[in-house]
Every structure is written in structure tokens, then in C-alpha cells.
C-alpha positions in Angstrom: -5.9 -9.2 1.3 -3.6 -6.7 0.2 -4.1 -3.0 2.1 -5.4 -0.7 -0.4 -5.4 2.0 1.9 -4.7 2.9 5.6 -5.8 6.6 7.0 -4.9 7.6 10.6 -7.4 9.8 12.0 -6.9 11.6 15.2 -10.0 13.1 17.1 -10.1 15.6 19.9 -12.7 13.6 21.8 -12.8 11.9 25.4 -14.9 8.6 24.2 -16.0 6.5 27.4 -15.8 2.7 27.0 -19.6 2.3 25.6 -18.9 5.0 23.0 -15.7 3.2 21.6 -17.6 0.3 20.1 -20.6 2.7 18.2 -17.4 5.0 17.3 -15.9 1.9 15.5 -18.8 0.9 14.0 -19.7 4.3 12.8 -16.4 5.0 11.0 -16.4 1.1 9.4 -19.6 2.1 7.9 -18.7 5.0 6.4 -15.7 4.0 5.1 -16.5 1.0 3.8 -19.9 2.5 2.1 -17.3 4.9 -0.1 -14.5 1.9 -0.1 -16.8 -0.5 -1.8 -17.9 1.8 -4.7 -14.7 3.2 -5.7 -12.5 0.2 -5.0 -15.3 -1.9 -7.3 -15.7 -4.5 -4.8 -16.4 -6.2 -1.5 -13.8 -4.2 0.5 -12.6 -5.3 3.7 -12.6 -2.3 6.2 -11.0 -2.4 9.8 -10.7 0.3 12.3 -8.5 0.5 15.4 -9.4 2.6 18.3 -7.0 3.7 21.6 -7.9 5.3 24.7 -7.8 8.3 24.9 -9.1 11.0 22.6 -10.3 9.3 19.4 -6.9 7.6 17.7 -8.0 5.2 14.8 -5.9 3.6 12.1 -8.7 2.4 9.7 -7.5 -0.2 7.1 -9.1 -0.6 3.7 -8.1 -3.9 2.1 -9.0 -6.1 -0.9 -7.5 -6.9 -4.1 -5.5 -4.5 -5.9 -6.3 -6.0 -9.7 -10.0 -5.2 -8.8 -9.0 -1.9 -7.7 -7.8 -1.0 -10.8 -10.7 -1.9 -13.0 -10.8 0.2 -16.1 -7.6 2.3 -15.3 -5.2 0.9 -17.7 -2.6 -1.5 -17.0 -1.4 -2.6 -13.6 1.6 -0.6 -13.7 -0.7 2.7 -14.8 -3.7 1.9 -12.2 -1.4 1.1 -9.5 -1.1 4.9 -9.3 -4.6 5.4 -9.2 -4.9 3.5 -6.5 -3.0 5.5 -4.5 -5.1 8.4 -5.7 -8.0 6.7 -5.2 -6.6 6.1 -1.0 -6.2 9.6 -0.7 -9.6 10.4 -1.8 -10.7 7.8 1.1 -8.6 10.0 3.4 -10.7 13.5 2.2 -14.0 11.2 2.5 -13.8 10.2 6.0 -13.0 13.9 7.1 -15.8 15.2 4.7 -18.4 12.4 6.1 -17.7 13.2 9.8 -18.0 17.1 9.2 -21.6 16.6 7.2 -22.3 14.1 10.5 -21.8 17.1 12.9 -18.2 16.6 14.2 -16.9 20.1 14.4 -13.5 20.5 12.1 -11.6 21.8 15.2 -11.6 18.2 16.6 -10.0 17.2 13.4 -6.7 16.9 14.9 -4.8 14.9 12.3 -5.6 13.2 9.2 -3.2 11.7 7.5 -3.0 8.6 4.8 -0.4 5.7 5.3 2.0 3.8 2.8 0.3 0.9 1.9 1.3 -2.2 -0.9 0.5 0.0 -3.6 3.1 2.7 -2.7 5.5 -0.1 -1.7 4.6 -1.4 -6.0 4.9 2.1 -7.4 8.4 2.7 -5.9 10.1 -0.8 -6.9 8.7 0.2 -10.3 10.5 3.3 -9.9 13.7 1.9 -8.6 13.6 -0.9 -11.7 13.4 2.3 -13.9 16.2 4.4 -12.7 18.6 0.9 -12.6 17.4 0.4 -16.3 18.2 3.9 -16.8 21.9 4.3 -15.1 23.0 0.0 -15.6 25.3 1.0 -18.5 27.2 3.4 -16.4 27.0 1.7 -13.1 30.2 -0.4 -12.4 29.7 -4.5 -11.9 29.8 -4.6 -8.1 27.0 -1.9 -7.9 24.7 -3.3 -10.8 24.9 -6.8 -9.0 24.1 -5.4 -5.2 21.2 -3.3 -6.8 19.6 -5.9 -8.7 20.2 -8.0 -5.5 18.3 -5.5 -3.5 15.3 -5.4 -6.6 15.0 -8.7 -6.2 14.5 -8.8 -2.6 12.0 -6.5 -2.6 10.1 -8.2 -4.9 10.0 -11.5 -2.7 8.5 -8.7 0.2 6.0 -7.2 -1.7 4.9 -10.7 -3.1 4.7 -12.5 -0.2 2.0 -9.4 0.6 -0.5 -10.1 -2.3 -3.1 -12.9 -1.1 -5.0 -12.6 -4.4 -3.4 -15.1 -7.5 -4.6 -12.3 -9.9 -2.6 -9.1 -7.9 0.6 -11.7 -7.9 0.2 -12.2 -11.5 -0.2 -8.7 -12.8 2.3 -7.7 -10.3 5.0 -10.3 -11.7 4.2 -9.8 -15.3 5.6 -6.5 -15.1 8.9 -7.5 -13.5 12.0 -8.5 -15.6 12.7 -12.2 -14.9 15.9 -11.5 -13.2 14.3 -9.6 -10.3 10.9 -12.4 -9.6 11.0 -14.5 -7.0 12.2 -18.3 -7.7 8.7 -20.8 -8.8 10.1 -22.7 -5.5 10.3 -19.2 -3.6 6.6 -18.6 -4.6 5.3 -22.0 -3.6 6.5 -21.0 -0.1 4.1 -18.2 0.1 0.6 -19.6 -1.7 -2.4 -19.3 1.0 -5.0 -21.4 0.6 -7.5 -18.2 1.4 -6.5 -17.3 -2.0 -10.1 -16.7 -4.2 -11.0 -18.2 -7.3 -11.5 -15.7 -10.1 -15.3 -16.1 -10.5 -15.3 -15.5 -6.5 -13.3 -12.4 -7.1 -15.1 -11.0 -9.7 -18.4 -11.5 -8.3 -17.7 -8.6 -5.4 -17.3 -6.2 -8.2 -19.8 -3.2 -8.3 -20.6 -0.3 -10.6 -17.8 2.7 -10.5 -19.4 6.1 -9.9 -17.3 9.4 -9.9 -15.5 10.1 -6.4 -17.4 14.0 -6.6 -20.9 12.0 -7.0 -20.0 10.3 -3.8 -18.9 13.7 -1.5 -22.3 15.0 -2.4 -24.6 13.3 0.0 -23.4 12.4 3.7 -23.3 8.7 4.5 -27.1 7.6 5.5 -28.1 5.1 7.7 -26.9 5.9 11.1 -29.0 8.0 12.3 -31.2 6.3 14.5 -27.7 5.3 16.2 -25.8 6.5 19.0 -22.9 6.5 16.7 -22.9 9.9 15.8 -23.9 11.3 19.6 -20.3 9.6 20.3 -18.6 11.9 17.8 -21.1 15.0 17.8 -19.6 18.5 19.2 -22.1 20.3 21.2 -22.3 22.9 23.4 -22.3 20.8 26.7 -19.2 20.0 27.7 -18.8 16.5 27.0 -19.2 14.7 30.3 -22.4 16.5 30.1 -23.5 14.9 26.4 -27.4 13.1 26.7 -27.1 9.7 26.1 -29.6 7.4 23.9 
């Protein structure tokens, strides 16, 4: 699966070892609650914890055709979809503060570059060589479209789904896909079928319905205990 979105989230919080996995747990499901509705599908949501105070690098994958839904075409949504990441990025800190984590153990918050980024910037680059080829003298336009080209191969050899591949190379010039024996090299047999694919798809809703409500379900957990600031110093926090 292609990642759709990564968001580092720092926490000033001293977890002991029992509170890591129900921290984990607790920010999978409230990420992939949000992730599933605006990505339109079955997202895949994985979150990394270190020691420490709370470090977690939570990974929202899936497939970026889906993603994009009703957005346009792939070139157009693939923008969205980076819009869409950052609004993952204001959900998880807007779901922890409506859970009771105080905003001054917010450390950092920040959204990673993901395969959509890596897209939207080789469709950039592709412009701006379209743009300045006339002027550009022969060594230059051959080393750039060299270095197009190789890109491409990267960023392909990072779509699992047959339908992200497809869109994605449809908008390419031929000069700068991979080689058919290239791509052979890099089929997976995870790869879905498109009735498998499609069938993960749910209803969109608007990201501002969404940001209304805090996530439910958690709170006959210790999940949010392990995050909750209260005034007891935290060695001193009851325990379920």
C-alpha cells in the first residue's frame, strides 16, 4: 500500500511499558476512524511508539486512486490528497485535546512527505522541463529527462495497487515511464483486484462534520488514562 499520509506526533508524557500498548491502540483508532471516511476506504493505519515521552510516527496507507474518489483527475486529486493528510494531521491533535490531553503536552505535530508529495513534485518538475526544453542546451535536456525518468521507476516501484500505477503512468509522457520489462520487475502479487478494491470504499462526509464530535468508543478503556493530564503528577495517575 502506498502511504497516504505519515504525521509525527510528539507528547510530553512519561508512558510506562503497560501504557504504551493502550497508547498505540488508542491513536490507531482514532486515526483510522477519520482515515477511513475521508480516504473512502479500508485504510491501513500504523503507529510507532519510542521510549520515552510519547514519540509516534503514525502511517496512514491505502490506495491513492481511491483516495481521490470524486476529486477530478489523478493529477488534480493527487493534490487533495495531500490536503486531505494534513487535515489527518489537525484531526489527531483535535481528537486528543476533546479526549483530555492538555494542549501543552502537544509538543510537535508535524505531517511527513509521503508518495503523494513525491507525485505532485515529478509532475512539477515534468512541467518546468516542458516549459524551459526549447532553451535548454542538448547535454542538459538529456541529463534532466534522465533524472524524470528515474524518478519515475522510484515512485512506481512504491504503488502496490495496479489502478494507482495506471493512473499514475497515464499521466507521464512515454519518454519518462519505466520499460514494460522494468515494470514486470516490480508487480507484487498482493496487488488487489478491482472489485476487491472498490469494495472497501465508504460514503465521503465533509472533514468539518468529522471535527465536530470526538472519537467514541474508548472510553471504557485505559487508553485515554495513558494520555490524560491531571493534576497528580504522573507517577501518581490511578490506574484501571
Amino acid at each position: 500500500m502506498s502511504n497516504l499520509a505519515v504525521v509525527y506526533l510528539h507528547l510530553d508524557f512519561d508512558l510506562s511499558y503497560d501504557d504504551f500498548e493502550a497508547t498505540r491502540e488508542y491513536l490507531t483508532n482514532v486515526v483510522d476512524r477519520f482515515a477511513s471516511i475521508i480516504y473512502r476506504q479500508d485504510s491501513n493505519v500504523r503507529v510507532e511508539l519510542r521510549d520515552g515521552s510519547v514519540k509516534a510516527w503514525i502511517l496512514v496507507a491505502g490506495s491513492i486512486y481511491v483516495a481521490i474518489g470524486q476529486y477530478g483527475s489523478f493529477r488534480s486529486g493527487v493534490d487533495q490528497v495531500i490536503i486531505d493528510a494534513k487535515s489527518v494531521k489537525e484531526y489527531i491533535v483535535n481528537a486528543l485535546v476533546k479526549d483530555g490531553v492538555d494542549e501543552s503536552r502537544i509538543i510537535e505535530v508535524k505531517r511527513n512527505h509521503c508518495v503523494p508529495d513525491r507525485i505532485r513534485r515529478l509532475f512539477l518538475r515534468v512541467d518546468r522541463f516542458e516549459k524551459h526544453i526549447a532553451d535548454m542546451p542538448t547535454v542538459e535536456k538529456v541529463r534532466e529527462a534522465e533524472l524524470i525518468a528515474r524518478a519515475a521507476v522510484r515512485i512506481s516501484d512504491e504503488l502496490d495497487f495496479q489502478e494507482d500505477l495506471d493512473q499514475f503512468l497515464s499521466c507521464l509522457d512515454d519518454r519518462f515511464k519505466p520499460s514494460p520489462e522494468r515494470l514486470k520487475l516490480r508487480y507484487r502479487s498482493a496487488i488487489r483486484k478491482e472489485e476487491d478494491l472498490m469494495s472497501g470504499i465508504v460514503l465521503p462526509y465533509k472533514t468539518s462534520e468529522l471535527m465536530v464530535e470526538p472519537p467514541r468508543g474508548f472510553e471504557s478503556s485505559s487508553t485515554n488514562k495513558a494520555l490524560q493530564l491531571t493534576s497528580a503528577p504522573l507517577a501518581l495517575r490511578r490506574r484501571n
